[in-house]
C-alpha positions in Angstrom: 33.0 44.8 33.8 32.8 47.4 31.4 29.3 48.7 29.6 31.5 47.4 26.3 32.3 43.8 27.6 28.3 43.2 28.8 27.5 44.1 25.2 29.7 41.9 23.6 28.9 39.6 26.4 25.3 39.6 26.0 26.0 39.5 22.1 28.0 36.3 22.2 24.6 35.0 24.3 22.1 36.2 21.8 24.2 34.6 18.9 24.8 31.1 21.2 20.8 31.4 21.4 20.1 31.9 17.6 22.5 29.2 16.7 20.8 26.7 19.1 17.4 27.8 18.2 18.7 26.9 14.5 20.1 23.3 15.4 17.0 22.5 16.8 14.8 23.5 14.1 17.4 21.8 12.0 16.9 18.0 14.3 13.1 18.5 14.5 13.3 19.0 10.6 15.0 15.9 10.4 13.4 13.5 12.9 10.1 14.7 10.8 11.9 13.3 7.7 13.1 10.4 9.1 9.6 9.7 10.3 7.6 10.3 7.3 10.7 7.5 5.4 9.9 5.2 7.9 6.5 5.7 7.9 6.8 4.8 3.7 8.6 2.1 4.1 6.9 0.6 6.1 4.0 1.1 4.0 5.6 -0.4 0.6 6.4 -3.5 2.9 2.7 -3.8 4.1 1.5 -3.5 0.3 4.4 -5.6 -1.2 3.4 -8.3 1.4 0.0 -8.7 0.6 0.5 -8.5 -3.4 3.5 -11.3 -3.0 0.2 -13.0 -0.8 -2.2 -12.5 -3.4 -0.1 -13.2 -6.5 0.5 -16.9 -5.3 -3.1 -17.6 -5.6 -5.2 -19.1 -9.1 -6.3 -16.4 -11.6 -9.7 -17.2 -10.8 -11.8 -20.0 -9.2 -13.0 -21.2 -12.7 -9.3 -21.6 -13.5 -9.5 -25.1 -11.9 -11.6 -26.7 -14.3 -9.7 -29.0 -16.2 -12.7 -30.2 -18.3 -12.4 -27.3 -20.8 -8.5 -27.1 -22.7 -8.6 -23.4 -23.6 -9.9 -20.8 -20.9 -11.6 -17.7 -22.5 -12.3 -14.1 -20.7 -16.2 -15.5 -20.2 -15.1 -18.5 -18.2 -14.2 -15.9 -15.4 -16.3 -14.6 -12.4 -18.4 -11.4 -13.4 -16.7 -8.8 -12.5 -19.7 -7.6 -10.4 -19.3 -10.9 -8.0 -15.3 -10.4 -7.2 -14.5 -10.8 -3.7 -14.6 -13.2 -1.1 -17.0 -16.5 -1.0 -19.1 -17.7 1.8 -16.9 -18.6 4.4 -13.3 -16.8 3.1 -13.3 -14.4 6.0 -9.7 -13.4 5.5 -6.5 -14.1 3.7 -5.6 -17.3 5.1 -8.8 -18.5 3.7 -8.6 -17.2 0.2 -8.5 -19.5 -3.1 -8.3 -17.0 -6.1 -6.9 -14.0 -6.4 -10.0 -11.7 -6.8 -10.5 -12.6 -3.4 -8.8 -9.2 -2.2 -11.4 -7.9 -3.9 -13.0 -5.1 -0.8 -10.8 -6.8 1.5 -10.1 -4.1 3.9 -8.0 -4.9 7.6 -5.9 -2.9 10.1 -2.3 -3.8 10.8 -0.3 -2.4 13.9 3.7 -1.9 14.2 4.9 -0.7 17.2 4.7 3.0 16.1 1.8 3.3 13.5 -1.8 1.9 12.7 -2.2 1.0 9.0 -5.5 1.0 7.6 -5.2 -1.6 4.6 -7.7 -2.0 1.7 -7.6 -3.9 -0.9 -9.3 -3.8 -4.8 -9.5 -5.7 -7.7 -11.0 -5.4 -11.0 -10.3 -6.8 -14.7 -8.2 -4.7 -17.1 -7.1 -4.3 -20.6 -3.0 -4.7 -20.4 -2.7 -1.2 -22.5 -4.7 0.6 -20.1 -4.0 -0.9 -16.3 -5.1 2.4 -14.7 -9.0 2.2 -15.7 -10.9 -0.8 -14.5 -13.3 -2.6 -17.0 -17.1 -3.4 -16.4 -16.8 -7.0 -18.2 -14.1 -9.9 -18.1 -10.6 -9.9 -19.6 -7.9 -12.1 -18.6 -6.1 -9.7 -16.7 -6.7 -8.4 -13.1 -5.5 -5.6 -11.1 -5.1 -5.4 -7.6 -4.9 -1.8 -5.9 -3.7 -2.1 -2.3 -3.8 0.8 -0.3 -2.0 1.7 3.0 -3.3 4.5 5.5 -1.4 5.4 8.3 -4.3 6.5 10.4 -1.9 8.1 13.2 -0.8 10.9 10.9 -3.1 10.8 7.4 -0.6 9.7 5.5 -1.0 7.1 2.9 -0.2 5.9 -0.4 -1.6 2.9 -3.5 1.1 0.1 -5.3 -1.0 -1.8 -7.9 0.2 -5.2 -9.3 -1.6 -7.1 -12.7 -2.6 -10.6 -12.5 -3.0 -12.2 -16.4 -4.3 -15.6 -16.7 -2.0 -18.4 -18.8 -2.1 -21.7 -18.9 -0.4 -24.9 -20.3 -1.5 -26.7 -23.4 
């Protein structure tokens, strides 16, 4: 073999090597997408399943009494004492919806560790995003999924307004 066929040969080699070096990149590229999808959907799932959860539940304890025929914003729980009552340790045990409120758990798939935490607070319908410091007749929950394997994370809110039948 000729000093011209071991350059072209070693040429053909060197572009054999780039090109695999390139699909490589190319699949890592893509498993890393694939992964940070499946991470997210997974994630929306987590949160949509605990609003769907939360979102069967009464406005608010005070809800329940039937003794008064129109419910105002001041018939509510201050917003200071939302959350969990003696004895609702988790969300099998819940009875109002501003339960969630601070409710914070982890949840495990067979990939990923999710961090969940949960918030609620009253709002004004025009404004969702900024939380009130008295009581309206609408509530926001703010559930939050960490993936505490790679930092990831991400928030899905959902509003709660009180009605009733007259």
């Amino acid at each position: 073999m000729g000093k011209g066929e071991t350059l072209i040969t070693l040429g053909a080699i060197m572009m054999l090597t780039t090109m695999a070096i390139s699909i490589n990149n190319s699949f890592t590229e893509n498993s890393e997408f694939f992964n940070k999808t499946k991470f997210g959907l997974e994630s929306i799932a987590i949160a949509n399943s605990v609003i769907e959860e939360a979102s069967q539940l009464p406005f608010d304890e005070q809800s329940w009494d039937s003794t008064k025929v129109e419910k105002v914003a001041t018939d509510f729980t201050q917003p200071s004492d939302l959350g969990s009552d003696f004895g609702e340790t988790d969300n099998s045990t819940f009875d109002d919806f501003d339960d969630y409120h601070n409710y914070c758990y982890y949840d495990t798939t067979i990939q990923n560790v999710y961090e969940i935490d949960c918030e609620v607070g009253y709002v004004n319908p025009s404004f969702p995003d900024s939380i009130l410091s008295n009581r309206s007749l609408y509530k926001k929950l703010t559930v939050s999924v960490k993936n505490i394997i790679n930092n990831d994370s991400l928030s899905l809110s959902y509003v709660h307004g009180f009605w009733y039948f007259n």
